[in-house]
Structures are given as C-alpha cells and as structure tokens.
C-alpha positions as CSV (number, residue, x, y, z in Angstrom):
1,X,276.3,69.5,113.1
2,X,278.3,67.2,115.5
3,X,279.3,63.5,114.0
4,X,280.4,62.0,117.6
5,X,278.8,63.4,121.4
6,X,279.8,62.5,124.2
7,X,278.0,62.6,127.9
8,X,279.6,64.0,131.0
9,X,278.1,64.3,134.5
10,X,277.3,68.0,135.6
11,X,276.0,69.5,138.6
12,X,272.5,69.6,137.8
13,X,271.9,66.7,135.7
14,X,273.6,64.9,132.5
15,X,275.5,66.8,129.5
16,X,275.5,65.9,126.0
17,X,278.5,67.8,124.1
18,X,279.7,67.6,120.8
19,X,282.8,66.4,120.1
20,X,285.1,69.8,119.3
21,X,283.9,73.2,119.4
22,X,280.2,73.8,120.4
23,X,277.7,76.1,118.5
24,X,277.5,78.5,120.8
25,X,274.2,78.0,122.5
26,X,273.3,75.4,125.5
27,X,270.0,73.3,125.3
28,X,268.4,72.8,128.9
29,X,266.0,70.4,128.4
30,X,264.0,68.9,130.7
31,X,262.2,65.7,130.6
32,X,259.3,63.9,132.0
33,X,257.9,60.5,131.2
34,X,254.3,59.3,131.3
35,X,254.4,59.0,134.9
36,X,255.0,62.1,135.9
37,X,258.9,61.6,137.0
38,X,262.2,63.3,136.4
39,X,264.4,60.9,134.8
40,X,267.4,62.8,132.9
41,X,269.0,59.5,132.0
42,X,265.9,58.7,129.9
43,X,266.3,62.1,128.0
44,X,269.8,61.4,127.1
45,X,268.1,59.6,123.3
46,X,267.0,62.7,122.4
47,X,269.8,64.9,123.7
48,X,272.2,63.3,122.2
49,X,270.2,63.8,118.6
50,X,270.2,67.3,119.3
51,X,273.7,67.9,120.1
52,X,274.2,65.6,117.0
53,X,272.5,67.9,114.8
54,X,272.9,71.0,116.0
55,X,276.2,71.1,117.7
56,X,274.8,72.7,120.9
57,X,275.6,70.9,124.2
58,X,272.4,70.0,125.8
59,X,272.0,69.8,129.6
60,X,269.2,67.2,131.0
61,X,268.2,68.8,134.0
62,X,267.6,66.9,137.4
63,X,264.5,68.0,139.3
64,X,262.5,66.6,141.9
65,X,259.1,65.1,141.9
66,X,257.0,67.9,143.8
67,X,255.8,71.2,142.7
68,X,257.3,73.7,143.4
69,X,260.8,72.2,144.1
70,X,261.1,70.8,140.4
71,X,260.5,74.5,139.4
72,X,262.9,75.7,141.2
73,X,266.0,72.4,140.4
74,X,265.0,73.5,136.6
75,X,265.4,78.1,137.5
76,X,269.3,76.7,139.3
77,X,269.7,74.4,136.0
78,X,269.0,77.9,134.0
79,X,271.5,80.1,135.7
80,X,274.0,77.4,135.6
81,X,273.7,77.0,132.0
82,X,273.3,81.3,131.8
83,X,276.6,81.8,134.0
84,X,278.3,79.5,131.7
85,X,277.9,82.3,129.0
86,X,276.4,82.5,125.4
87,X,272.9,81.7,124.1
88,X,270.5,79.2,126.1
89,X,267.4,77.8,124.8
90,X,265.0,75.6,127.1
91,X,263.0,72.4,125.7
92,X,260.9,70.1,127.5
93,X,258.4,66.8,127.1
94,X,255.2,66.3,129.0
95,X,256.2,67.3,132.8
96,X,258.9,68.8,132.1
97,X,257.2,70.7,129.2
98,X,255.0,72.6,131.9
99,X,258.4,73.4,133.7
100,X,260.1,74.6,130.5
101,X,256.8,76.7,130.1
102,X,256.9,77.6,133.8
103,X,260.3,78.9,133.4
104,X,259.4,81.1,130.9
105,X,256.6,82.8,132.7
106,X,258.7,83.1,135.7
107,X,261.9,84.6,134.1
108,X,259.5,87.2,132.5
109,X,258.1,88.1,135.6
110,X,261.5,88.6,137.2
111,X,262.8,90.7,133.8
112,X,265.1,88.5,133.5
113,X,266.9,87.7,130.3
114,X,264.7,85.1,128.7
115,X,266.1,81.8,126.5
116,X,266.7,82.5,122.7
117,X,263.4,80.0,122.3
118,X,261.5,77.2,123.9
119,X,260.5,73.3,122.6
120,X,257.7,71.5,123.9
121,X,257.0,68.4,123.2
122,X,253.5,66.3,124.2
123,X,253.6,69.4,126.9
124,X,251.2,68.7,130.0
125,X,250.0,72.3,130.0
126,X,246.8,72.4,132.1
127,X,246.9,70.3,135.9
128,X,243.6,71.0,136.0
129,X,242.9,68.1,133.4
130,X,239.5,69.1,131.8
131,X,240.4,69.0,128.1
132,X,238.7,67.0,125.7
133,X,241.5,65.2,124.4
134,X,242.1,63.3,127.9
135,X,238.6,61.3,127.3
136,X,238.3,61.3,123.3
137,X,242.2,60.3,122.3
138,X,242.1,57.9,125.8
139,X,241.7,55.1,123.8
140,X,244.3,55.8,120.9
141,X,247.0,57.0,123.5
142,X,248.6,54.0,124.7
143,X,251.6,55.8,126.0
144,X,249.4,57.5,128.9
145,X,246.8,56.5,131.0
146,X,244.3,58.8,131.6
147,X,243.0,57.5,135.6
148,X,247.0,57.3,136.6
149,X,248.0,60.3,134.9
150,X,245.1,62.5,137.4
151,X,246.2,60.6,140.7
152,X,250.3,61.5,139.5
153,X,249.5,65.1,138.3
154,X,247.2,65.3,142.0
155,X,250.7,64.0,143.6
156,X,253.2,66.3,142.3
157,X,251.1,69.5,142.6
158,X,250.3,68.9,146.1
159,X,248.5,71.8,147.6
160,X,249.2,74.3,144.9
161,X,245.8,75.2,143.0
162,X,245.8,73.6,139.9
163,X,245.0,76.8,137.9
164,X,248.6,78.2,139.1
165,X,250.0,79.8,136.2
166,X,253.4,78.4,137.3
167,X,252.2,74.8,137.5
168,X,249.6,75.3,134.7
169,X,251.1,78.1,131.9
170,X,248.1,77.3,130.0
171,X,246.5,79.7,133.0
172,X,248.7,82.5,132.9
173,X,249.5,85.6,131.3
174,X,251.4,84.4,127.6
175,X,252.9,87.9,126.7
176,X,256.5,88.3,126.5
177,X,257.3,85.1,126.0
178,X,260.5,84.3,123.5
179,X,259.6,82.1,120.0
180,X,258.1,78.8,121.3
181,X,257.8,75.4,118.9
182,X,255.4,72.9,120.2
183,X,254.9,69.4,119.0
184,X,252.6,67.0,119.4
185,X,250.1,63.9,117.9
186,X,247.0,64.1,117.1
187,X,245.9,60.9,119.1
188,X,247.8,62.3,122.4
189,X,245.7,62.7,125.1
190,X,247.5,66.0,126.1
191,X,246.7,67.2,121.9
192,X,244.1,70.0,123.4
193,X,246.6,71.6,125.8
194,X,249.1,72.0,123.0
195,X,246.2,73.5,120.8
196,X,245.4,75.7,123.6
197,X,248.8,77.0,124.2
198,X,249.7,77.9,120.8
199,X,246.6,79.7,120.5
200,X,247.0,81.7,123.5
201,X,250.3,82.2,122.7
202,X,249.8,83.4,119.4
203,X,246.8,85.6,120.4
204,X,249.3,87.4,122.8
205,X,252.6,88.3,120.1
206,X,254.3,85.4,120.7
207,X,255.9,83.6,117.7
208,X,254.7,79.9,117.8
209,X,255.5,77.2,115.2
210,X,253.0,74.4,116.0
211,X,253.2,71.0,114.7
212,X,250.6,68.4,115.0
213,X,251.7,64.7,114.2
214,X,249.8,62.2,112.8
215,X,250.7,60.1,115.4
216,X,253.4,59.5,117.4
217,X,255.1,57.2,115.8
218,X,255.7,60.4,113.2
219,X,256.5,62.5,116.0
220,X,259.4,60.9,116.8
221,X,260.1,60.4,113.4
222,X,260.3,63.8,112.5
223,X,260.3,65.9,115.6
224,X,264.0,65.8,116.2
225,X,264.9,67.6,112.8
226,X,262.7,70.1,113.1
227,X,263.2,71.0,116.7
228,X,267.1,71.2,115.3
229,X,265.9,73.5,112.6
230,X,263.9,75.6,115.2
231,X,266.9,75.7,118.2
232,X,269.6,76.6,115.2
233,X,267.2,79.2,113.4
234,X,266.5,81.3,116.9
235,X,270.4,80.9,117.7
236,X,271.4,82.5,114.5
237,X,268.8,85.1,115.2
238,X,269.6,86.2,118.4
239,X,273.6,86.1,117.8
240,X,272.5,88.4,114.6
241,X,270.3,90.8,117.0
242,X,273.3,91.0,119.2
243,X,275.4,91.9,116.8
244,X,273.7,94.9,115.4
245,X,273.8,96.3,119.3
C-alpha cells in the first residue's frame, strides 16, 4: 500500500506512481465517461486510489473517439506498459470497459501474453444495445441517458457491425481469457451486459468474480477495495506461477 502518489505525464496518457518502490505490476486502465469519450484526466480519482492501495503504478490510457483507432491507442498503451517489464493488468469503465475487454480477445487471438487479470467496471459490452436493462433501469440511471447513449455508441462505431466481437466482446468467443472482476449496480442501465458477460465468461473456463451493487452510490463506495483486493490477489498469483517455472 502506497501513503503518497504522485502523477507524471507519459507517452500514452497520465501515470499514477506510488511514492518509492512500486509492487511490481502496472494497471492500464482505461476510462470512458457517460458520453462515450476518452478523458484520462477524469480517471486520474480512481487511479490514484489504486496506486494508493495497491502500490502498482497505474497508466490512464489516451485513446481516440472512433472505433477502431481507440482499440488500437489502448494495444500501443499495452506494449508500452509490457516493454516496461513485470506484470500488467488492464481495467476499464463503461467505453473503455469494451476496450479493456477488446484487448483481451485481441491479445488471445494474436497468442500473445495476456494481462495477469482484467477490471470492468459499468462495462458497455454489447453496441448493439438491445438489453433489457437500457429500457427498465432508464429511469433509475441518472448517470446515462439512454436516447444519447444510442446516437454516441452509433458515432464511435462508425461502420463497423455492431455485433464485432472487438467492438462488442459480449459477441465473441470468451475462452482463454485471464481472471476478469466485473462491477456494476443494479439500477445501471448497462446491468444486463455485465450479467451477460460473466455468464459467458464463466460458461467458457474463465474465472469471473462478479459484483452487483445496490446502487451506485455503493459502487463507488466499495468498488475501489475490492478491485485492489482482486488486482493484488492475481499479481501474487502470477509472480507465484512464475516462480515455480
């Protein structure tokens, strides 16, 4: 655990690092806000909680507002944070919770060496936007509208089909995939496409540790310490793995 951080301007985006020596494993975390943007400066709350409590630096990745392109900022992000050396997990709220997924399915199908674990938070999961939970949690959700959330999610996909796997991971092909934690609240309208994901996940040998809020006011209550728990357990894990090579 890290009492002081401090923030530092990389090549892809904002660092949080502990003050002193880091744990040995680097957070890429990418967030998106309501509206569908990439704003790293707005992720910098929660980084710095992170890093607080788990002594891993935490990198808040810059991407840009179009599919594919913000795929591909967050894949550079990656191997910056891989070249660096030592563990790397990924985490990611509502956009960039599809491109922390995305990532995922897209270093698997390279065979590349996947992150320790994965955090999603409030993940949008599914740009096709048929779930339940968009029309019967509309009016308990006041962080997202449901009408501006289609038109934005319609904007940054562009032409891609909206069933991509890449865009959507709630569409593709779960197997492989390292230990994912997802959070979310019950009276989110994105609640269905984290219910989804877990199950798919979990139906396909993935370890998943889902946790449903009561609202979100709990969510952020409690989501930091136990994404802390999850990031620091999985670190521990793999360095242990490693060592028995």
């Amino acid at each position: 655990m890290a009492s002081e951080v401090r923030v530092v301007e990389g090549p892809f985006g904002p660092e949080v690092r502990p003050v002193g020596e880091a744990a040995g494993q680097t957070v890429l975390y990418a967030h998106g806000d309501p509206r569908l943007a990439g704003t790293p400066r707005d992720a910098l709350p929660t980084a710095r909680e992170l890093t607080r409590l788990t002594g891993q630096p935490v990198v808040c990745a810059r991407y840009r507002p179009h599919f594919p392109q913000a795929l591909d900022d967050l894949y550079a992000a990656w191997e910056y944070c891989h070249d660096r050396g030592g563990a790397v997990a990924v985490a990611g709220k509502r956009l960039g919770g599809a491109l922390a997924a995305g990532l995922l399915l897209r270093l698997r199908d390279a065979d590349a060496p996947q992150p320790t674990c994965a955090v999603l938070t409030s993940p949008l999961l599914d740009f096709t936007l048929d779930a339940p939970s968009l029309l019967f949690n509309a009016a308990a959700d006041r962080t997202t509208d449901s009408e501006s959330l289609a038109a934005r999610a319609a904007a940054y996909a562009g032409s891609t089909p909206r069933d991509q796997p890449l865009l959507s991971p709630l569409h593709g092909n779960l197997h492989g995939l390292p230990p994912v934690q997802l959070h979310v609240a019950g009276t989110e309208v994105l609640l269905d496409d984290a219910l989804s994901f877990a199950t798919r996940a979990a139906h396909s040998g993935v370890t998943v540790d889902l946790r449903v809020h009561e609202d979100l006011s709990a969510q952020v209550l409690k989501g930091p310490g136990a994404m802390a728990v999850f990031l620091s357990s999985w670190h521990r894990s793999a360095s242990f793995s490693s060592s028995d090579v």
